[in-house]
N, C-alpha and C positions, 0 to 999 in steps of 0.2 A: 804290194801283196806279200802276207807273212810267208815264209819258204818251209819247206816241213825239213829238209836236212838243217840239222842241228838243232831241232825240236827236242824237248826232252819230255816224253809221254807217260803217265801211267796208264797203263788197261788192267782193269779190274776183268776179275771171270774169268780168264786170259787161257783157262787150259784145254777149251775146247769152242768150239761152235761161231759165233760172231766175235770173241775176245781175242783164241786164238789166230783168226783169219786177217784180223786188225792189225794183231801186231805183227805178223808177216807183212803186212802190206806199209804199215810205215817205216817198219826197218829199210822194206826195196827204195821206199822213196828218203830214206838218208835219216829219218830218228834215230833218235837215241829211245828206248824203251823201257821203262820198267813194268814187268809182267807180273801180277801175282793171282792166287787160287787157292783153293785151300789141299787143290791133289799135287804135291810135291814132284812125284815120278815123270809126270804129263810136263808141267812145269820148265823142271830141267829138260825135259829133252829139248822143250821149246828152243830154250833158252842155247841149245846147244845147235841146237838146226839152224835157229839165223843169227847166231855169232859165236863161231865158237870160241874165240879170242877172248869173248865178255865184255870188249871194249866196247860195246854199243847198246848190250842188253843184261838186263841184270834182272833177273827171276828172286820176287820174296814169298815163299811159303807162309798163307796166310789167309785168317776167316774174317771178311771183311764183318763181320758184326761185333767183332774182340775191339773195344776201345784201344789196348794195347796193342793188336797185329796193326791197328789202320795209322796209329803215330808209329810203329815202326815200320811201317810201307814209307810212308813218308821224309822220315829222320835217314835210311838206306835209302833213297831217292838223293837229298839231297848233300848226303856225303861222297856219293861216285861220280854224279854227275853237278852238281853245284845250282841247282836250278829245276824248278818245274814248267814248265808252258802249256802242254797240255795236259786235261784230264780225262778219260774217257769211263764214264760209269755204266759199265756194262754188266755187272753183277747181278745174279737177281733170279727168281725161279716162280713155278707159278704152282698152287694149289687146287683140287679139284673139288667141285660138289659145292652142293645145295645151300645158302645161306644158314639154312635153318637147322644145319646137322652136323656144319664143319665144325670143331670145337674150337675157343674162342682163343688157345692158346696157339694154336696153328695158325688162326689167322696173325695173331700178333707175331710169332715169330716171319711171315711173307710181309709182313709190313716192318721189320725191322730189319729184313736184309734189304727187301724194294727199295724203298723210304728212307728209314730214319740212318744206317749205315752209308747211304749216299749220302745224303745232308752231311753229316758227321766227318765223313772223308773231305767232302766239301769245303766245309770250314775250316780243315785242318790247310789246303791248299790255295784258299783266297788270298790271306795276307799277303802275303808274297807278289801275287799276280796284282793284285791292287796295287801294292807299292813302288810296284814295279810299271804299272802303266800298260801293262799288257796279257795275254794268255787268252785259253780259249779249255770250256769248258762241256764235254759233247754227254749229255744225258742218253741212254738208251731203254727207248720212250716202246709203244708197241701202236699198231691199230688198234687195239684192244681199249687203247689210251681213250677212244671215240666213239669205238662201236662194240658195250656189254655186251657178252653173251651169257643166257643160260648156262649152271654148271660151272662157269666162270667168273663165277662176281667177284669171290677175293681177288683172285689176280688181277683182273679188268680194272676194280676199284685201288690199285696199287698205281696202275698206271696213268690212269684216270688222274688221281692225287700228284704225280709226274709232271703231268703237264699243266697246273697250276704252278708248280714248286720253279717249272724251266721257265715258264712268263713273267714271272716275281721276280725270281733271280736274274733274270736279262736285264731287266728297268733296272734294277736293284746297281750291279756293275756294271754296268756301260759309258757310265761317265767316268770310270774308272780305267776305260779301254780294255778291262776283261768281257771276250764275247762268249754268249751262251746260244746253245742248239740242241733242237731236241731230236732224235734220230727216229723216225716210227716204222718196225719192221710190219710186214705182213705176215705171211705163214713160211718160216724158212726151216729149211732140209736140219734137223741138228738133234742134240740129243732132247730138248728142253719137252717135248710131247711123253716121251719114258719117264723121266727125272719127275715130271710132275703127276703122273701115276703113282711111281711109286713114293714119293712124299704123302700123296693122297688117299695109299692103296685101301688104309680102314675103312677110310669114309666111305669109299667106294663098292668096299664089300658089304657094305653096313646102312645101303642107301634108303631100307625100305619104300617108302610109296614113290620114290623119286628112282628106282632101278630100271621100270621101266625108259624111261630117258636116254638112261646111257648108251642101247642100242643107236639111235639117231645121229648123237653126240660123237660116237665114234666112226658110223657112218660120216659125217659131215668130216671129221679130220682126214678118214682116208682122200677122201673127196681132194681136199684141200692139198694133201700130199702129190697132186697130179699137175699144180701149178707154183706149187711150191718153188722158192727160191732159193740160192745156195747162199754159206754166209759173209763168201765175197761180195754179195750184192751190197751188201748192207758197211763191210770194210769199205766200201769206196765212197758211201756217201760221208764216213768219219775222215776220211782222208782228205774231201771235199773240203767240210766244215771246218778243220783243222787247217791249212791251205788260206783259205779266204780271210781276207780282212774285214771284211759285212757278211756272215754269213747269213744263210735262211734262217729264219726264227724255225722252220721246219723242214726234215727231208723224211719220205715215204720211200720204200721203197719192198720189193720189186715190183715190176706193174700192177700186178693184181691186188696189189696195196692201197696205189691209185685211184684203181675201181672201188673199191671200197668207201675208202673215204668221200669219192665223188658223190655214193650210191649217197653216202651219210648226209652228204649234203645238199641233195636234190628231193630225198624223199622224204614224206611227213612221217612223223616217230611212229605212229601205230603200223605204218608200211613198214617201215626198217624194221620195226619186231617182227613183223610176222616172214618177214625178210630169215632172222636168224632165232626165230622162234623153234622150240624140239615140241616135236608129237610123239606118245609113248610106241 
């Protein structure tokens, strides 16, 4: 079984929420880390809090959607430490509102951080892993991945696209000994419910016949706030994945993740809508 000390990881997103808790947590268990974000100040401090030698963790200021920041994540990876073995793509943010109003460049840009900047980092860290006969590659996937909601299509539909990309890609390197995982959080404690207001806030002031809604919709998140998980739940299941030599093709987590996905899976479609269906 692979060992995580002496691992040499990137975490993307890394300056806050599940990226940063990640890489707290593979540093304790002996990685080597490379952290980047695009908030520099967050960053460093990370980077100072779990090593301040530097000799284990190296923070790159960086927008993973810049062709140029994700080869120099990369190129700084593998000049300090000589090597990648894990990847962890955790980057990524969600937009809000009605298909029919969001505008089409907003959605493109959630599918060019979600999506195609993952892929893109992707490809930049295979060769290697393939040549090498080994590595481990952890997507971070959402229940969203499974179970649309209203008001959430873009983002849903980002993740959704995730877990086609982590099935393909698994087959794809496996004979190759690069393993692939897809991480599916449920509703965790962190900044990502603000961050996607306000990326959204036009749309949202701007909803007409669809305003009604958003009472519900925000109803339903408090709600959700009450079982909410922290985002060490989800740092343990990368640490899991990263760790194992056959990992799960999936981890869910925290429980009421579980439940969800169960629900998804025992009840017929027009029940799970009306499951997470909004009434004005």
């Amino acid at each position: 079984m692979p060992q995580l000390a002496g691992q040499v990881v990137i975490v993307t997103g890394a300056s806050a929420g599940i990226g940063e808790e990640t890489a707290r947590r593979l540093v304790r268990g002996g990685a080597k880390v490379v952290i980047t974000a695009r908030r520099p100040d967050r960053l460093e401090a990370l980077a100072r809090e779990l090593d301040a030698t530097g000799a284990h963790v190296l923070a790159v200021e960086g927008d993973i959607t810049s062709d140029t920041d994700r080869r120099k994540l990369v190129a700084a990876a593998l000049a300090k430490f000589g090597r990648i073995d894990g990847l962890v793509n955790n980057a990524g943010y969600g937009t809000r509102g009605p298909v029919e109003i969001v505008p089409v460049d907003l959605i493109r840009k959630n599918y060019e951080t979600n999506i195609f900047s993952l892929i893109a980092l992707t490809q930049l860290v295979v060769p290697a892993m393939r040549e090498r006969g080994s590595g481990c590659i952890v997507n971070i996937g959402s229940v969203a991945g499974k179970i649309a909601r209203p008001l959430s299509s873009i983002y849903d539909s980002t993740k959704h696209a995730l877990e086609a990309l982590t099935d393909g890609l698994r087959g794809e390197l496996k004979p190759f000994g690069v393993r692939v995982t897809l991480i599916r959080p449920g509703f965790i404690a962190t900044e990502f419910i603000e961050a996607a207001n306000a990326v959204s806030a036009d749309v949202i002031a701007n909803a007409g016949p669809y305003a009604p809604f958003y009472k519900n919709y925000h109803a339903g998140t408090k709600s959700l706030r009450l079982v909410a998980g922290v985002p060490d739940d989800i740092a343990r299941l990368v640490e899991k994945a990263l760790v194992s030599d056959n990992p799960a093709p999936r981890y869910s987590g925290p429980f009421h993740a579980k439940i969800f996905l169960l629900l998804k899976w025992l009840l017929p479609d027009r029940m799970l809508a009306w499951v997470v269906r909004l009434k004005p």
